[in-house]
N, C-alpha and C positions, 0 to 999 in steps of 0.2 A: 377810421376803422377802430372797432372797440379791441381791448386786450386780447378779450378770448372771443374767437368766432367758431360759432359750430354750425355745420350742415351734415344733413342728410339724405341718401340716395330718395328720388321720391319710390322705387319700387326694388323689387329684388332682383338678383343679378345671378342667372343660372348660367353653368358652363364654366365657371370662374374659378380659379382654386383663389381659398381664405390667404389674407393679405396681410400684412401690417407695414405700411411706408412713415421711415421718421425721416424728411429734409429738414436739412440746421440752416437754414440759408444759402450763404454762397459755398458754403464749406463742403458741403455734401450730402449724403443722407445713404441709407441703406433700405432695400425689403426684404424683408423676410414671408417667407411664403415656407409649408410642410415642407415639403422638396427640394428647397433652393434659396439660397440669401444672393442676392445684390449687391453690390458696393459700388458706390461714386463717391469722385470730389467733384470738387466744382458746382456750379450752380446749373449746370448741364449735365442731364444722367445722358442721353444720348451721345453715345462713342467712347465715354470715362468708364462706364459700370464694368465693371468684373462682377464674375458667376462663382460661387460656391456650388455644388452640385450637393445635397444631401441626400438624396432616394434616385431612383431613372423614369419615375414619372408619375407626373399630377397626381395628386387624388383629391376626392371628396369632390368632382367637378356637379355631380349630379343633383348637390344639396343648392336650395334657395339661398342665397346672404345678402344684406344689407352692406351699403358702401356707407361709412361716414367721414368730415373729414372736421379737426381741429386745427384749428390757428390761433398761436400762440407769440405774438409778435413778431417773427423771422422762423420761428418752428412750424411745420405743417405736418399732422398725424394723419394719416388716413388708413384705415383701416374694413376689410372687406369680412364681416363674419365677425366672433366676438375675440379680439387681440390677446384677451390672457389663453384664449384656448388655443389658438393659431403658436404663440412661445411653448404650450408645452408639447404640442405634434411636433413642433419642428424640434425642440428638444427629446421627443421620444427617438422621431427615426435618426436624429443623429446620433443618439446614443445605443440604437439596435447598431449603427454600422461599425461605428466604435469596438463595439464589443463581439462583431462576428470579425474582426480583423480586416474588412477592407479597407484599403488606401485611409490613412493619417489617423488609423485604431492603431492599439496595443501589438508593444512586440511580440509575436509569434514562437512561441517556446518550442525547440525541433523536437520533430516527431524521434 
């Protein structure tokens, strides 16, 4: 197997919300997706992951994306739609909920 291996979905993937999966090998990995992060350890996401919850549901399902995936000796990137754009929606709507005060936003100054 060579260092860097790249693939490509061969078509697009509708219905999907945009993605971005980093696995480190056995250690674990996380997704990130607009709405929701992921976490695992272990070299098993199934039964390990915990849920982040950032919005109450999907979006963008209805846009066409691309799957790709990078191997990088024991790292595997894969990503669904383009990864810097997927960081900064997830960093928008966690920074709307942030700042309207739901759950793990800013303290609440009393009325």
């Amino acid at each position: 197997m060579a260092l860097l291996d790249r693939s490509a979905s061969p078509g697009e993937i509708t219905g999907a919300e945009r993605a971005l999966e980093v696995t480190l090998g056995s250690l674990g990995g996380f997704e990130l997706r607009p709405t929701r992060l992921f976490v695992w350890k272990g070299p098993e996401r199934e039964g390990s992951e915990r849920l982040v919850p950032l919005a109450d549901r999907p979006v963008g399902l209805e846009h066409p994306r691309r799957e790709s995936t990078v191997h990088v000796g024991s790292v595997a990137v894969r990503s669904r739609g383009n990864p810097l754009l997927t960081i900064a929606l997830a960093g928008a709507i966690a920074f709307r909920r942030w700042a309207d005060g739901e759950p793990g936003g800013p303290p609440q100054k009393p009325a």
